[in-house]
N, C-alpha and C positions, 0 to 999 in steps of 0.2 A: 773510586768508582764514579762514573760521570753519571750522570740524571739523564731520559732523555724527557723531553715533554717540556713544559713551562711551570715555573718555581713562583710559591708565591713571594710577598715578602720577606719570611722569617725561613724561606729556604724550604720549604715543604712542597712535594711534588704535587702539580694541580691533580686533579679527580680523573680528569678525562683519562691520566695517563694510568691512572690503574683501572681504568675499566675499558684499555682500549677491545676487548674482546665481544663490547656489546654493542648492536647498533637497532638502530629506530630507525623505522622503515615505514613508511605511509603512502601506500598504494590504493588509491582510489578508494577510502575511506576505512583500507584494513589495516591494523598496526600491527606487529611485530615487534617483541622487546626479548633480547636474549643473548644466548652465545652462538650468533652463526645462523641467525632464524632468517628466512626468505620467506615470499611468498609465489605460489608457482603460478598460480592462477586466480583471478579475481573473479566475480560474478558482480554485474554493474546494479542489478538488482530492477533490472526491467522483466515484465513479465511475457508470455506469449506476444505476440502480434495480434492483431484486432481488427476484424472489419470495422470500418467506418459506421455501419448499424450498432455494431454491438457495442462500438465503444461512445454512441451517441447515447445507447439506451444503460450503460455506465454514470455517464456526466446526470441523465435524468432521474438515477437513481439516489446518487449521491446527494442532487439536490432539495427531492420527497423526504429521504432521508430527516436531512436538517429542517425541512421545513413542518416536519410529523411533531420535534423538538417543542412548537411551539404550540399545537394541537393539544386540548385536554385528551389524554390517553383514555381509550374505549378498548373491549375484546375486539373490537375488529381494527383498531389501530394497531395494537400490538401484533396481531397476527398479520398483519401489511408488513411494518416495521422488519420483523423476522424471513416475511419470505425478499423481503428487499435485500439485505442483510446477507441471504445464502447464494442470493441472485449476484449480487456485488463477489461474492467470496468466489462462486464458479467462474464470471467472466476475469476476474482478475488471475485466476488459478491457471484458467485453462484457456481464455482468451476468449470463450463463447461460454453463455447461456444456453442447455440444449430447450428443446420442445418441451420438456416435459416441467423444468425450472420454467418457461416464460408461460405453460400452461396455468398452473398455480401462481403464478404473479399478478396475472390475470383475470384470477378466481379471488386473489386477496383484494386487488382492486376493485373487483365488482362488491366485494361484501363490506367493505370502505365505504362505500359508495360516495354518502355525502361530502365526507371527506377530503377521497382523490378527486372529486369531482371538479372542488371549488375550486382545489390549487393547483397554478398552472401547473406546478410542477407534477403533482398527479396526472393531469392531460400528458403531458410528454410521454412519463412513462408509459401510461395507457396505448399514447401512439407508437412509440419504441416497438412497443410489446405486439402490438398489432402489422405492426411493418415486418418482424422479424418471425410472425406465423403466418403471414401473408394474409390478412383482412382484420 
């Protein structure tokens, strides 16, 4: 009986050839390991589209965010922190922040106060916020 595939030294059929039934497959970060596995469709893992406001008032959130990090945490940090947090979670979900999210973002920023005040990055969001309820 003949072999097919490649032999190693002492005559032994390589590996590949008794598993030719399985294959690896790496589609734009998904893998697949199996007998016969495909993949049919991917997801690139972008999310909505974004006005240009909302994905400014994203980048200022993100940056408050990190910059809260370095703030001795207070009840009204925390409660920033979290409405920034649900604020981040909608625009990335749904691609906008409605009125009533940038309402309360609004309302945690003014009770921050000193806080959002000092850091620029509170001014941004404050502006964001202000730009995208019109005043």
């Amino acid at each position: 009986m003949a072999e097919t595939g490649n032999t190693t030294a002492n005559g032994a059929a390589d590996d590949r050839t008794a598993r030719s039934g399985i294959n690896v497959t790496n589609t734009s970060g998904n893998v697949t390991i199996g007998d016969h596995n495909t993949v049919t469709s991917t997801v690139n893992g972008t999310g909505p589209s974004r006005d240009p406001r909302q994905e400014a008032l994203l980048q200022a959130i993100r940056r408050l965010r990190a910059d809260l990090g370095g703030v001795v945490p207070s009840e009204q940090t925390t409660a920033l922190d979290a409405e920034l947090s649900d604020a981040e979670e909608e625009i990335e979900g749904t691609g906008r922040a409605g009125a009533g999210r940038l309402a309360r973002l609004r309302q945690a920023l003014t009770d921050a106060g000193a806080v959002s005040g000092i850091l620029a990055s509170g001014v941004a969001v404050g502006q964001a916020v202000g730009t995208l309820l019109g005043g």
